[in-house]
NUSEKE-908667 format. One record per residue: y, x, z of N, C-alpha, C in turn; residue number from 0. Coordinates in steps of 0.02 Angstrom, whole numbers, plus 50000, padded with zeros to 5 digits. Example, Ala and Ser with C-alpha at 12.3 -4.5 7.8 and 13.67 -1.06 7.14 Angstrom:
<pts>
PT    nv    nu    nw   cav   cau   caw    cv    cu    cw torlum
PT 49716 50660 50390 49775 50615 50390 49835 50660 50390      0
PT 49888 50642 50354 49947 50684 50357 50002 50645 50394      1
</pts>
This chain:
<pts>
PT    nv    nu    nw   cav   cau   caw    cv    cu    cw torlum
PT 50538 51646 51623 50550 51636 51552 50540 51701 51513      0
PT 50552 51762 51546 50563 51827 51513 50493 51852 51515      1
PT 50458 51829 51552 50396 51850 51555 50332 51804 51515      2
PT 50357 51738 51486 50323 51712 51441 50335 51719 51384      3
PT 50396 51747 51351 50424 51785 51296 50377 51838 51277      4
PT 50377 51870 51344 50336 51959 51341 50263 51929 51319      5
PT 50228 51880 51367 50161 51864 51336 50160 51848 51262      6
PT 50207 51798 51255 50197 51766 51180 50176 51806 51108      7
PT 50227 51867 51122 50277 51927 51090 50200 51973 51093      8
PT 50162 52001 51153 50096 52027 51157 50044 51977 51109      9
PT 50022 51915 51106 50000 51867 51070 50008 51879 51016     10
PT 50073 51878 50981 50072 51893 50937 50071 51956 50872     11
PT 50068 51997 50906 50044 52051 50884 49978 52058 50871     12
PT 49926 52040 50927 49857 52025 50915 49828 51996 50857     13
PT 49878 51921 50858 49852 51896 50798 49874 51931 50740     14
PT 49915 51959 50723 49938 51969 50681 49907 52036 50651     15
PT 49885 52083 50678 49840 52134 50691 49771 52124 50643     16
PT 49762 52042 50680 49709 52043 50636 49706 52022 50532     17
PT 49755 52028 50530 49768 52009 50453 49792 52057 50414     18
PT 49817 52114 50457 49858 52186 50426 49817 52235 50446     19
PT 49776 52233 50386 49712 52327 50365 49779 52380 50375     20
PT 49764 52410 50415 49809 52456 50403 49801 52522 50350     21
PT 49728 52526 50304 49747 52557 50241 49794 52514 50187     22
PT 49814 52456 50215 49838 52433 50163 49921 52409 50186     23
PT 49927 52401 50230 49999 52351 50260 50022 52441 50291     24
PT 50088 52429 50275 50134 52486 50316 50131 52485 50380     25
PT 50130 52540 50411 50111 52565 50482 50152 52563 50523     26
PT 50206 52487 50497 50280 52486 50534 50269 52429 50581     27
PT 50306 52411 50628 50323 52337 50683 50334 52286 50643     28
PT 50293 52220 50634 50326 52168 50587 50387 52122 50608     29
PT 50426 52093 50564 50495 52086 50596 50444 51989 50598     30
PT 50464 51945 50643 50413 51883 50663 50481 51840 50674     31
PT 50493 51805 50641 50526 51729 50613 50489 51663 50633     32
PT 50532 51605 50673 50497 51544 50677 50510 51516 50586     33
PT 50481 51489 50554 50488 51460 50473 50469 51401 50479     34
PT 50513 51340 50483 50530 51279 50437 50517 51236 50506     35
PT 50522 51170 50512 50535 51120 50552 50469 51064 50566     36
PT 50422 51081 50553 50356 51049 50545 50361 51002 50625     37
PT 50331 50953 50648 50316 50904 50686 50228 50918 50719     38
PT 50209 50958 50689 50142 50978 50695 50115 51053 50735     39
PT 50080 51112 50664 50092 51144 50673 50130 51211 50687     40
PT 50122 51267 50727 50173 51316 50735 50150 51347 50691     41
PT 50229 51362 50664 50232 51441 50587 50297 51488 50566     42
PT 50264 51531 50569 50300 51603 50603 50297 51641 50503     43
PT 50349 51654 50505 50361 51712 50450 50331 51774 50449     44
PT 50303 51829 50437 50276 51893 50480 50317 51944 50394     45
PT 50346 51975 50395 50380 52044 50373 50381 52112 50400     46
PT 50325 52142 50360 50299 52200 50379 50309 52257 50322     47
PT 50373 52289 50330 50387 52334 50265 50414 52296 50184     48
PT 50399 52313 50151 50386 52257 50087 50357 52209 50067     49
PT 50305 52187 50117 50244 52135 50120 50278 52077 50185     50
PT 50241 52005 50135 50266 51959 50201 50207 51909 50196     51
PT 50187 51869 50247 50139 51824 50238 50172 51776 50292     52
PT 50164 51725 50288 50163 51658 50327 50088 51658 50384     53
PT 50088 51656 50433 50044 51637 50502 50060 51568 50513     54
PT 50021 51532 50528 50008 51464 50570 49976 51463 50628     55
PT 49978 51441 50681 49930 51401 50706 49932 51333 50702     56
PT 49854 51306 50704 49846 51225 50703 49852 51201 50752     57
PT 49873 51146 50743 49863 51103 50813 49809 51062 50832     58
PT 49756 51096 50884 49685 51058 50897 49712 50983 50900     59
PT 49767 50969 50943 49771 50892 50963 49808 50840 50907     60
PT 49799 50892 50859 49809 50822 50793 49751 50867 50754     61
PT 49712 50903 50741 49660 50910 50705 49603 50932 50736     62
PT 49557 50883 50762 49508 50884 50791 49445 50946 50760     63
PT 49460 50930 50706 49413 50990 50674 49427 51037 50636     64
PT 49474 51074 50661 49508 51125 50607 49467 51166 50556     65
PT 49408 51176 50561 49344 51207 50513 49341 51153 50461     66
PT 49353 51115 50435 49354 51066 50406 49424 51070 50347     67
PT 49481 51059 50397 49546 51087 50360 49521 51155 50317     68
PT 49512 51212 50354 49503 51261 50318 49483 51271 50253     69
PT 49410 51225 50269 49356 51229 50215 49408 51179 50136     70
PT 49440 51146 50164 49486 51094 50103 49539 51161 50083     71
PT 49553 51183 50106 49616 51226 50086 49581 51297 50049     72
PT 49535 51314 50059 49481 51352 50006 49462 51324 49962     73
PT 49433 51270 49962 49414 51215 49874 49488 51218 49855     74
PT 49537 51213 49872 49620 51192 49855 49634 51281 49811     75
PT 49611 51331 49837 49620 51399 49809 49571 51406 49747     76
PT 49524 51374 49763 49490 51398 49707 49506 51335 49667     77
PT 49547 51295 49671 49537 51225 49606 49595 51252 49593     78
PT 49653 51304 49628 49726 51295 49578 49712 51389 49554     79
PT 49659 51417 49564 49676 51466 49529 49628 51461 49442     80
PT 49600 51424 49447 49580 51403 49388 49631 51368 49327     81
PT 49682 51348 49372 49732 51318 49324 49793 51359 49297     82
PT 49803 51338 49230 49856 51393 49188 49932 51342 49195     83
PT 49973 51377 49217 50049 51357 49208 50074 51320 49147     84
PT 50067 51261 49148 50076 51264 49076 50156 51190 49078     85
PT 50178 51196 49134 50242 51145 49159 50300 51186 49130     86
PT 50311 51218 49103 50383 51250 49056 50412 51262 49118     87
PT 50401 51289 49191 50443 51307 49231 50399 51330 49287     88
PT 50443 51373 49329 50405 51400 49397 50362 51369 49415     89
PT 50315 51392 49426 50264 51350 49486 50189 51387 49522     90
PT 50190 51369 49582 50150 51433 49629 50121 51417 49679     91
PT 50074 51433 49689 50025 51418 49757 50016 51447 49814     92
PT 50017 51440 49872 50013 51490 49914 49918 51501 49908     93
PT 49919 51570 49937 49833 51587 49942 49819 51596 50004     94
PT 49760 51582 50028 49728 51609 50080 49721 51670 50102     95
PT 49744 51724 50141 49730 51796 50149 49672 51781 50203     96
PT 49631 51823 50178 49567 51839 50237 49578 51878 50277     97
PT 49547 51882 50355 49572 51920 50410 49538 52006 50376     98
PT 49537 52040 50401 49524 52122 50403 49436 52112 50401     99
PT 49400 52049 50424 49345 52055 50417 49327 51996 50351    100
PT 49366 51993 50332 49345 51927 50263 49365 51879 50288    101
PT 49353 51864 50336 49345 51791 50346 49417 51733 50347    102
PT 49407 51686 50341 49457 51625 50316 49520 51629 50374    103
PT 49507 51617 50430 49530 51623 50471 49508 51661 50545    104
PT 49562 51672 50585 49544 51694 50650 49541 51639 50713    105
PT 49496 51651 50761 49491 51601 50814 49507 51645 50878    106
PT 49575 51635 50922 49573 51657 50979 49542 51661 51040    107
PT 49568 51675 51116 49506 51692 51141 49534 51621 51173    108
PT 49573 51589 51163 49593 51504 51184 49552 51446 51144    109
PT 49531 51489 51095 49497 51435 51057 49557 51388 50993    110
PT 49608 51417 50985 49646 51412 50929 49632 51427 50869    111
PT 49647 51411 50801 49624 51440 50736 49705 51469 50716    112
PT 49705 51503 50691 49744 51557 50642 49728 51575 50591    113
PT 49788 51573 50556 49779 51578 50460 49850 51609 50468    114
PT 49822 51642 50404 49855 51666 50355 49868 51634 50286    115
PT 49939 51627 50246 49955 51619 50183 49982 51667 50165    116
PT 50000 51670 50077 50053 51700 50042 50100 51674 50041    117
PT 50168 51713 50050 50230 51691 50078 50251 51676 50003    118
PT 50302 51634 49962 50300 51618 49903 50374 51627 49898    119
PT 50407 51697 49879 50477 51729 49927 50522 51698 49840    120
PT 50585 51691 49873 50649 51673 49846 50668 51603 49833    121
PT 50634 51567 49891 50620 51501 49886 50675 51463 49962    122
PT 50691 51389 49956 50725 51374 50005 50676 51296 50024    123
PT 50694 51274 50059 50680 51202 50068 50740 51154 50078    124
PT 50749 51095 50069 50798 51043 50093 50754 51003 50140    125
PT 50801 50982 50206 50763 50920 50249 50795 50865 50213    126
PT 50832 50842 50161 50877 50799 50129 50911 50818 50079    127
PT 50895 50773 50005 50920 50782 49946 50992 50772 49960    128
PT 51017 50797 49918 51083 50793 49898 51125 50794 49824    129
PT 51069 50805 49805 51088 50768 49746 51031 50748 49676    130
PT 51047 50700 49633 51006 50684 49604 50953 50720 49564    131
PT 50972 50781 49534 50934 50837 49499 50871 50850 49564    132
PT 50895 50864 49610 50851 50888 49686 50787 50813 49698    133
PT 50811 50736 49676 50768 50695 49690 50729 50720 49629    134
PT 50749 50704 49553 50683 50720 49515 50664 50769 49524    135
PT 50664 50811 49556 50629 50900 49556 50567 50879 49606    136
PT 50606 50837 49654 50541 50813 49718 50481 50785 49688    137
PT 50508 50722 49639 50463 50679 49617 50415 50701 49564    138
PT 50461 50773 49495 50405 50799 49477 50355 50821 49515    139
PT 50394 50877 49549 50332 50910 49585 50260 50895 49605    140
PT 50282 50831 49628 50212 50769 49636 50189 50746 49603    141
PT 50226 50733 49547 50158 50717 49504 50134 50768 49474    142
PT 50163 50830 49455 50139 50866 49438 50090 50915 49489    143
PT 50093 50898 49560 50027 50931 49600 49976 50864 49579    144
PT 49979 50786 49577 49934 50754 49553 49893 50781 49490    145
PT 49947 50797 49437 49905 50808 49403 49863 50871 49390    146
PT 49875 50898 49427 49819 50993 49431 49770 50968 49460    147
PT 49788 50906 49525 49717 50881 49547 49679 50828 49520    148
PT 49700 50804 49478 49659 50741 49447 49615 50751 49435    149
PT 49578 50822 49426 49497 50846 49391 49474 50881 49437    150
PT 49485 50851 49505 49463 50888 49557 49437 50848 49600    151
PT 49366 50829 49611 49342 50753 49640 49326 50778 49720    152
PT 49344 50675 49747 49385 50665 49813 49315 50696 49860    153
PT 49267 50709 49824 49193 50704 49849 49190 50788 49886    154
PT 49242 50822 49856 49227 50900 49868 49271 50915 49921    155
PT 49311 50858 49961 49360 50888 49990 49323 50837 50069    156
PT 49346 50864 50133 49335 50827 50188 49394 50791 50206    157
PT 49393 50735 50265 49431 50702 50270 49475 50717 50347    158
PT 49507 50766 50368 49531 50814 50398 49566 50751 50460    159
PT 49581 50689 50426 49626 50658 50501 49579 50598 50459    160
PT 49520 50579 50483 49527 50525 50476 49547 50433 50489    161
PT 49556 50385 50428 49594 50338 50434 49661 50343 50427    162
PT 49695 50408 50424 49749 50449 50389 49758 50386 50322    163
PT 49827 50362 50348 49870 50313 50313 49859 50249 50296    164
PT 49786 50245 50346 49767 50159 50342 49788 50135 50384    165
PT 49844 50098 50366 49873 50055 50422 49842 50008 50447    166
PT 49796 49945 50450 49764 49913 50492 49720 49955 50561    167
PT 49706 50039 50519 49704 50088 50580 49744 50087 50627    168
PT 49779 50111 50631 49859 50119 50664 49869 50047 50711    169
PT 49872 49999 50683 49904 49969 50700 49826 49912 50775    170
PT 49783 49927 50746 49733 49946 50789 49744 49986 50843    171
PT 49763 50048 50842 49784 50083 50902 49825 50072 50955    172
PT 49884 50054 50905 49942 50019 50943 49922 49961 50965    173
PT 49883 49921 50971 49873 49870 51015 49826 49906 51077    174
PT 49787 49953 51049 49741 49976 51151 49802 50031 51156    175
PT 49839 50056 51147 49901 50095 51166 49945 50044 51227    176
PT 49952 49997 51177 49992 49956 51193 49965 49914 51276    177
PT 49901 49884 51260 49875 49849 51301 49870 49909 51411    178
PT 49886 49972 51399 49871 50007 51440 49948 50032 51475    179
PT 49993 49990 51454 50063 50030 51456 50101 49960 51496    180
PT 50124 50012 51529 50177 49932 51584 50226 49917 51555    181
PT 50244 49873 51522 50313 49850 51477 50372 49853 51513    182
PT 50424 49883 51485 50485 49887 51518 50538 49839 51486    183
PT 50597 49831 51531 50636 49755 51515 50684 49810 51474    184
PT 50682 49817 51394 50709 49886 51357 50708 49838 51276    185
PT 50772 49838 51257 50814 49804 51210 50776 49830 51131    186
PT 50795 49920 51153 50758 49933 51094 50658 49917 51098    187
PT 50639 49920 51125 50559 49921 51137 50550 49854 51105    188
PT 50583 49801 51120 50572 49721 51114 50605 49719 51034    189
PT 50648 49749 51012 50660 49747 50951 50585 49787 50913    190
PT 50584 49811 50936 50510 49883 50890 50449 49844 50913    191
PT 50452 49786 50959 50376 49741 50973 50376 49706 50909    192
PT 50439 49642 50888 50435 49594 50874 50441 49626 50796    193
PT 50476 49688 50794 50479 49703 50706 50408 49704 50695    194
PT 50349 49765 50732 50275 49748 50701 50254 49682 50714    195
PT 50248 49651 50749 50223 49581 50745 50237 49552 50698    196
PT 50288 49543 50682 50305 49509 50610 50314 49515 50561    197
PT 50264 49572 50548 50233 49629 50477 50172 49642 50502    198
PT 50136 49621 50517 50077 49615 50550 50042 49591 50477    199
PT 50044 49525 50449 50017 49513 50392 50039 49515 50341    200
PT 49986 49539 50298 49996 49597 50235 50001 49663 50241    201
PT 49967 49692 50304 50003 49768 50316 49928 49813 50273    202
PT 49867 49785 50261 49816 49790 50239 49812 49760 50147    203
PT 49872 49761 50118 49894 49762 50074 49846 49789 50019    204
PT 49864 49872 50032 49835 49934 49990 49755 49930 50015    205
PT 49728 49935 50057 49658 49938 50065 49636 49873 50040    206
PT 49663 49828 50044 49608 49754 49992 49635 49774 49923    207
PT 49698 49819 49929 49687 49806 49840 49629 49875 49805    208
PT 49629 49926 49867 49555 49959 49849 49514 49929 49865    209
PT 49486 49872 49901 49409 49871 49906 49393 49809 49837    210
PT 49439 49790 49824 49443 49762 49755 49426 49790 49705    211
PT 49428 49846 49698 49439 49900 49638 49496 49894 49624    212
PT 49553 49878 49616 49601 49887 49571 49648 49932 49578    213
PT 49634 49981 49621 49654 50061 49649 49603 50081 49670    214
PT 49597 50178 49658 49559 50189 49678 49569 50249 49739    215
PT 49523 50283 49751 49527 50332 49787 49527 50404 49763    216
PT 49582 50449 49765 49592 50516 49728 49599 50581 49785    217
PT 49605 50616 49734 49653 50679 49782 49710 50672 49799    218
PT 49731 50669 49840 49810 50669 49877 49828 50719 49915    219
PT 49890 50743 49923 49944 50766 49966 49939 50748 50041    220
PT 49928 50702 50067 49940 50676 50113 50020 50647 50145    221
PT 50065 50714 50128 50113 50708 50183 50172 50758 50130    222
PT 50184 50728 50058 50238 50755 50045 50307 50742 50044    223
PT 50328 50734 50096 50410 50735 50119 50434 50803 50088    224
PT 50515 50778 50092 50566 50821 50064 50552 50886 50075    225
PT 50545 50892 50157 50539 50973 50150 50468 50995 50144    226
PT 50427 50981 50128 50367 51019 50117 50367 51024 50035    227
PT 50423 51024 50008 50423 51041 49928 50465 51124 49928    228
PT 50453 51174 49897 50501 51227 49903 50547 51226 49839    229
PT 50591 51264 49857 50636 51249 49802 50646 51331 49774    230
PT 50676 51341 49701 50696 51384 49694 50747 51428 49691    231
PT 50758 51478 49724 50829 51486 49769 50900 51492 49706    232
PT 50874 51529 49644 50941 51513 49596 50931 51459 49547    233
PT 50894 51421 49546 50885 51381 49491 50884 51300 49542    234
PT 50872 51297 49591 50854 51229 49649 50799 51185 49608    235
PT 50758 51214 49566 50699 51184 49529 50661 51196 49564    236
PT 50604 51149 49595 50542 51131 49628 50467 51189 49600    237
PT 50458 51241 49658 50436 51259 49651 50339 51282 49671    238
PT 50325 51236 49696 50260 51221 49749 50274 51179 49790    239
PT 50239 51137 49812 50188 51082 49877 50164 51113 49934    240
PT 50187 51135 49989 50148 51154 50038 50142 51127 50093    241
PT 50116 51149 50136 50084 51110 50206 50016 51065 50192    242
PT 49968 51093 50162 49929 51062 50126 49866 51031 50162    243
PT 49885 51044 50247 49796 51010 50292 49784 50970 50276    244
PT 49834 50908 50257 49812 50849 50239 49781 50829 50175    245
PT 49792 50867 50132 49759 50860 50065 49687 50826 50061    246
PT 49671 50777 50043 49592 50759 50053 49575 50680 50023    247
PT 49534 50659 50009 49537 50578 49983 49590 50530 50026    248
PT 49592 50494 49951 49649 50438 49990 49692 50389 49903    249
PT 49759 50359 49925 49768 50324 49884 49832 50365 49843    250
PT 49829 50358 49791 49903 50399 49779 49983 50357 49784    251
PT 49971 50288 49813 50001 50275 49829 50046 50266 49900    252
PT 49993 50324 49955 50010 50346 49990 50053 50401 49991    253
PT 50056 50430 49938 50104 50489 49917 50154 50487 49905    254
PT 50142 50442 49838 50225 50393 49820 50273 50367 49857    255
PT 50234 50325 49907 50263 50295 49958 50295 50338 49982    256
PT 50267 50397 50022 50295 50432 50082 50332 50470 50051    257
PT 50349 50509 49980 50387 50531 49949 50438 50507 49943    258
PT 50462 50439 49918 50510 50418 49909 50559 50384 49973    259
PT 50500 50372 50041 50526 50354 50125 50569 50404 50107    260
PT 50558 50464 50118 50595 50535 50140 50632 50577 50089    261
PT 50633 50557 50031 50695 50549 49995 50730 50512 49982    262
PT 50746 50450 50008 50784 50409 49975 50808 50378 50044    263
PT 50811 50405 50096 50831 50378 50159 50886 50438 50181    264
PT 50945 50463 50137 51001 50524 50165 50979 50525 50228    265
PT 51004 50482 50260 51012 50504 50338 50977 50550 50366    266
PT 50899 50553 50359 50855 50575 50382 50817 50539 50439    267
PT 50762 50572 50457 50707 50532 50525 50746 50536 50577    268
PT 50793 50583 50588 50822 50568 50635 50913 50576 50643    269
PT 50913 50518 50612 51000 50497 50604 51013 50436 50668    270
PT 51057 50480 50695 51102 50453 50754 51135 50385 50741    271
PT 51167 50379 50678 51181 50312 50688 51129 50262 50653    272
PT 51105 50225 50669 51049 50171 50631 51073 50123 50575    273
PT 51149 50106 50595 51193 50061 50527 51175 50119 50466    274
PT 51181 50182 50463 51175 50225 50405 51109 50224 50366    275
PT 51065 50211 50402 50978 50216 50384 50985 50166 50322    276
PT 50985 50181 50266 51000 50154 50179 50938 50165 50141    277
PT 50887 50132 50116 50865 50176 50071 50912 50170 49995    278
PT 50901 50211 49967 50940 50250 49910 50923 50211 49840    279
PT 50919 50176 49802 50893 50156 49752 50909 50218 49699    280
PT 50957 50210 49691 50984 50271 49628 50944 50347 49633    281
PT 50931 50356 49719 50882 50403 49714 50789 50395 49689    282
PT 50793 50337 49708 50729 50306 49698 50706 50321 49621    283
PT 50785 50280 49561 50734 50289 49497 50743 50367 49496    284
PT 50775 50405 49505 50760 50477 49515 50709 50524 49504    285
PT 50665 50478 49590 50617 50526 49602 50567 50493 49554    286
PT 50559 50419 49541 50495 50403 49508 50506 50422 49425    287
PT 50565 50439 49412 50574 50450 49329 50527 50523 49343    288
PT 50551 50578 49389 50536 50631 49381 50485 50635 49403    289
PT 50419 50605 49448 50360 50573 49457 50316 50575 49380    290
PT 50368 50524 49366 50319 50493 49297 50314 50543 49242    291
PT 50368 50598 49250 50387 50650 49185 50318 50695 49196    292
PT 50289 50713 49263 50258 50756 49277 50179 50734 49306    293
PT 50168 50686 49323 50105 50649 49313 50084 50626 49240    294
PT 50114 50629 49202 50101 50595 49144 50062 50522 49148    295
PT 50004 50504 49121 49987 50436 49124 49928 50403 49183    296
PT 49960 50480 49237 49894 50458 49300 49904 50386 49310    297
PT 49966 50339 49310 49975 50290 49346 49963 50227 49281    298
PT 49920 50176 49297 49913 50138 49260 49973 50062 49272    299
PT 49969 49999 49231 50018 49933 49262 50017 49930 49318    300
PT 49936 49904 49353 49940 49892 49420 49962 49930 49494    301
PT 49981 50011 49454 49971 50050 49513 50059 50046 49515    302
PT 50089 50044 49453 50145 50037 49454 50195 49975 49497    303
PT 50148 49932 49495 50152 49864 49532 50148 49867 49608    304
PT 50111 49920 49632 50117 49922 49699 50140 49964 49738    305
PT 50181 49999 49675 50233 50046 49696 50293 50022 49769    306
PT 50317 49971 49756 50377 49944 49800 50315 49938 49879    307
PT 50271 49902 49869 50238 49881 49948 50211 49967 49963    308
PT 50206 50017 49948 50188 50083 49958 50248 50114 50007    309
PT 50287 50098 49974 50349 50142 49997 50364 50095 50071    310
PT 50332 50050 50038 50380 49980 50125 50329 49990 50184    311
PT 50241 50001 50155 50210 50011 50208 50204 50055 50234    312
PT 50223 50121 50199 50206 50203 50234 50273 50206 50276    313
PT 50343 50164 50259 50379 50178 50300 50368 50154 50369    314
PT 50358 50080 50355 50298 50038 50426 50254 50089 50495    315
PT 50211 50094 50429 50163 50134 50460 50213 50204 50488    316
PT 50242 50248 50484 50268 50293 50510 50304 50267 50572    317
PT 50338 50213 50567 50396 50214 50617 50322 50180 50664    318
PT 50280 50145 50667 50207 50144 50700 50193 50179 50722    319
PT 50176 50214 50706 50156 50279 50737 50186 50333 50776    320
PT 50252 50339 50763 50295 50358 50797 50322 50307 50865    321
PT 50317 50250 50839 50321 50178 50930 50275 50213 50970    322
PT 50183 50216 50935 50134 50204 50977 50145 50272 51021    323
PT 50162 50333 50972 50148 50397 51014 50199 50395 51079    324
PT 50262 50378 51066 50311 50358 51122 50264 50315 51167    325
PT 50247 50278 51153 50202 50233 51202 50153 50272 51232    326
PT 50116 50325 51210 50049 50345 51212 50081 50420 51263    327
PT 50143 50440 51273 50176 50492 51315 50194 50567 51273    328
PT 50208 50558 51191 50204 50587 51172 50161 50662 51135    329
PT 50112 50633 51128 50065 50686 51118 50040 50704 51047    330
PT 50077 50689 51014 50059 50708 50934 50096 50732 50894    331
PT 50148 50700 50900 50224 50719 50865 50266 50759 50915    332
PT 50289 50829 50895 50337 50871 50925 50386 50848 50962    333
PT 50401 50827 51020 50476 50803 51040 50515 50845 51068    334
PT 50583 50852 51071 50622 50898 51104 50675 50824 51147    335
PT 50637 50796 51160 50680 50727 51218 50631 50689 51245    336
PT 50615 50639 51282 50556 50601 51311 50583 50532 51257    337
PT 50636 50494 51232 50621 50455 51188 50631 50462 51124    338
PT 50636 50523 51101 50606 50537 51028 50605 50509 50961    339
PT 50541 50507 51013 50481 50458 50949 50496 50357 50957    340
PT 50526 50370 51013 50562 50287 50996 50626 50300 50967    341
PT 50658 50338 50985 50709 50332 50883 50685 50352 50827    342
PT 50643 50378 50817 50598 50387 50760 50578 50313 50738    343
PT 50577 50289 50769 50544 50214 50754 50572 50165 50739    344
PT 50631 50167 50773 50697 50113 50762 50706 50159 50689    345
PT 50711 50195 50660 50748 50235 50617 50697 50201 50528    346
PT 50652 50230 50571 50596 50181 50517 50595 50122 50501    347
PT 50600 50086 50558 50590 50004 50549 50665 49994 50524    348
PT 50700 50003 50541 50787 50014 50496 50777 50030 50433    349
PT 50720 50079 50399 50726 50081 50334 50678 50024 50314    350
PT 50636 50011 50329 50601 49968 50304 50645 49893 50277    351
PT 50677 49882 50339 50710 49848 50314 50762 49817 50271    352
PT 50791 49878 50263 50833 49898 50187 50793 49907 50128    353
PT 50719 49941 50127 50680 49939 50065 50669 49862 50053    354
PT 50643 49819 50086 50642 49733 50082 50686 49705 50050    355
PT 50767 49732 50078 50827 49709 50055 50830 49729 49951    356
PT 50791 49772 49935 50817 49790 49883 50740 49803 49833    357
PT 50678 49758 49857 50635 49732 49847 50642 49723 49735    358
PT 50676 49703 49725 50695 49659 49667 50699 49739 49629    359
PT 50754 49772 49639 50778 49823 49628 50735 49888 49601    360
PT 50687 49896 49667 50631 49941 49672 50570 49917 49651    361
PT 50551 49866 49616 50509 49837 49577 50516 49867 49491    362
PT 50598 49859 49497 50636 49861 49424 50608 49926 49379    363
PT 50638 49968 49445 50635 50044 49429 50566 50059 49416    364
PT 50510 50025 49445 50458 50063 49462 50405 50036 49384    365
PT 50426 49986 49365 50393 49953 49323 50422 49996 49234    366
PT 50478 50031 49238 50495 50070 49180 50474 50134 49190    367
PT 50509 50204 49211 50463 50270 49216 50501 50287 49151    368
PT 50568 50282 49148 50593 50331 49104 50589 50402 49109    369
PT 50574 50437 49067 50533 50510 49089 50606 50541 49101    370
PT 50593 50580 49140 50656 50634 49155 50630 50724 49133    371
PT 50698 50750 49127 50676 50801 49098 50650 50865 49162    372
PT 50631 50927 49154 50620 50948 49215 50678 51012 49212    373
PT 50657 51081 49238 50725 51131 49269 50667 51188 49192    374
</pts>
C-alpha cells in the first residue's frame, strides 16, 4: 500500500510539472487535494504558493475519445469569453491552462489525458439543497448557462458520449446486458426487472417529440446535478456550471429533468432508507421559478409541457443505467461496494415513483414560471 502511495505521489508530480513554467509558478512543493465527489473522473486540487489550478484525469472507459471532449471544452472557452456579465451577480468560468508547451492537454506514458483548469477560489458546493434560496440559485444558474449558450450552435460542438440521454438507447443495452447475465432468485433485482418493464412504453417520449419537430436540439449541460453548480462561499449565490465533458447537442429537457431529479430528491442517490426517497415539489417550483428568471424566454408552451415527463424519464433512465452497470460488473460508475449501483437504482426507481405520484402538481408548477429574484 505504502509503496503505491510513493508511485502515485511520483505520478503526480510529473504531471503536474507539466503545467507549472517554472518562470512563472513558485519554485515551491504543491500542496495536492482529492476535490469533489464525481462518479467519473479523478480531480485533484494542486496549490502551489499563491496559485491554484484544478488537474483531472479522464476516464478512457466512459470517454472513448477524450480528443473530442477537449476540443468541446475549447469552443466552450472561447464562446464564454466573448460574453459580458451582465446577470447583476457573480458569475465565472473556469479556463483551460495550456501545458508548458501550449498545448490543451497532456497525454501520459499510459495513454491517459490530463488537463488543467482555473480553480474558481472562495467557492463551496452542496451534494443537497437545503434550503429554498439554494434550489433557485441551482435553477438560475441553468438557465442562465442556457442562455450564454443559446447563440452557440449544436453543429460546433462534438458528441463526446454518444446516445447520451436517449433512453430507448439505454434501455437497448440493458436488454444484451441483461440477456448475458445468470439471474439470481434476489427480491430487489425482480423488483428493478418488473419496474423497467412496465415503463418500457413511452420511455421514447422526448425523442418522438423531437423527430416531430416540436423540440429541438440545442446546447446542453449534459449532467447538471446539485453538485456540479459552485456556490458562493459568503453570499451561497450560484456561481458557475462545471464538469463540463458533457456539454454537446441534445434536448434541454434533458437538463431540466436531471436538474430538478437531484434537487428535489433531499435524500440524495444514495439514501439508506428508500421510504425517504420524496421528490420535493416546493423545491421543484423553486428551481423552475429560478430556471425561468434566468433563461428568460428560451422555453416556449410546449417545452413547458414536457417539463413533468423530463424529470420522470431522466430519473428512469438513471436508475437504468445504474441496474445495467450493476449487471454489466460495474464498470462505469465509481463503486466503493459490489452492489452499489443496485441501490442506486432502487433509489431512482423510488423517485420516479413519487414524481408520478405528484404528476398533477408538477405539471402545475411547470406550466406558470413565476420569475424569482436572483442573489
Amino acid at each position: 500500500m505504502q509503496s503505491q502511495f510513493q508511485d502515485l505521489k511520483k505520478a503526480m508530480q510529473e504531471i503536474i510539472a507539466q503545467f507549472c513554467d517554472p518562470a512563472v509558478w513558485p519554485v515551491v512543493d504543491p500542496v495536492v487535494t482529492v476535490l469533489g465527489v464525481g462518479n467519473i473522473n479523478d480531480t485533484w486540487l494542486v496549490r502551489r504558493g499563491d496559485f491554484s489550478f484544478v488537474l483531472q484525469r479522464l476516464s478512457r472507459q466512459v470517454f472513448l475519445h477524450p480528443h473530442l471532449v477537449m476540443a468541446n471544452l475549447a469552443t466552450l472557452s472561447r464562446h464564454f469569453s466573448s460574453k459580458v456579465n451582465t446577470s447583476g451577480q457573480r458569475w465565472e468560468h473556469s479556463v483551460l491552462l495550456p501545458t508548458n508547451n501550449g498545448a490543451p492537454f497532456y497525454t501520459d506514458h499510459q495513454g491517459d489525458i490530463w488537463r488543467a483548469v482555473s480553480y474558481i477560489d472562495m467557492t463551496t458546493t452542496h451534494q443537497a439543497i437545503t434550503t429554498p434560496a439554494q434550489a433557485r440559485q441551482v435553477g438560475w444558474a441553468l438557465g442562465h448557462f442556457h442562455s450564454l449558450l443559446a447563440d452557440l450552435p449544436v453543429q460546433e460542438l462534438h458528441e463526446t458520449l454518444p446516445g447520451f440521454h436517449i433512453l430507448p438507447c439505454y434501455l437497448d443495452h440493458f436488454d444484451r446486458v441483461l440477456s448475458g447475465v445468470t439471474m439470481k432468485n434476489d427480491s430487489e433485482l425482480r423488483f428493478c426487472f418488473d419496474f423497467v418493464a412496465a415503463r418500457r412504453k413511452g420511455a421514447d417520449l422526448l425523442e418522438q417529440a423531437r423527430h416531430q419537430g416540436k423540440i429541438r436540439a440545442r446546447t446542453i449541460h449534459g449532467d447538471p446535478k446539485v453538485g456540479n453548480v459552485l456556490f458562493d462561499i459568503s453570499s451561497d449565490c450560484a456561481v458557475s456550471l462545471i464538469d463540463l465533458d458533457t456539454v454537446g447537442p441534445g434536448l434541454i429537457h434533458y437538463d431540466i429533468g436531471d436538474c430538478l431529479r437531484s434537487c428535489c430528491n433531499v435524500s440524495g442517490e444514495e439514501a439508506a432508507d428508500l421510504s425517504q426517497v420524496v421528490f420535493d415539489v416546493e423545491l421543484c417550483r423553486e428551481v423552475l421559478a429560478g430556471y425561468f428568471s434566468g433563461a428568460g424566454d428560451l422555453l416556449l408552451g410546449h417545452d413547458r409541457e414536457l417539463i413533468f415527463h423530463a424529470v420522470r424519464l431522466i430519473s428512469f433512465e438513471l436508475g437504468l443505467r445504474f441496474l445495467t452497470d450493476y449487471l454489466a460488473g460495474n464498470c462505469y460508475f465509481k463503486v466503493s461496494h459490489e452492489v452499489e449501483n443496485l441501490h442506486r437504482a432502487l433509489v431512482q426507481f423510488h423517485l420516479v415513483q413519487s414524481i408520478e405520484n405528484r404528476q398533477e402538481a408538477i405539471e402545475k408548477i411547470a406550466s406558470g414560471g413565476n420569475p424569482a429574484t436572483c442573489c
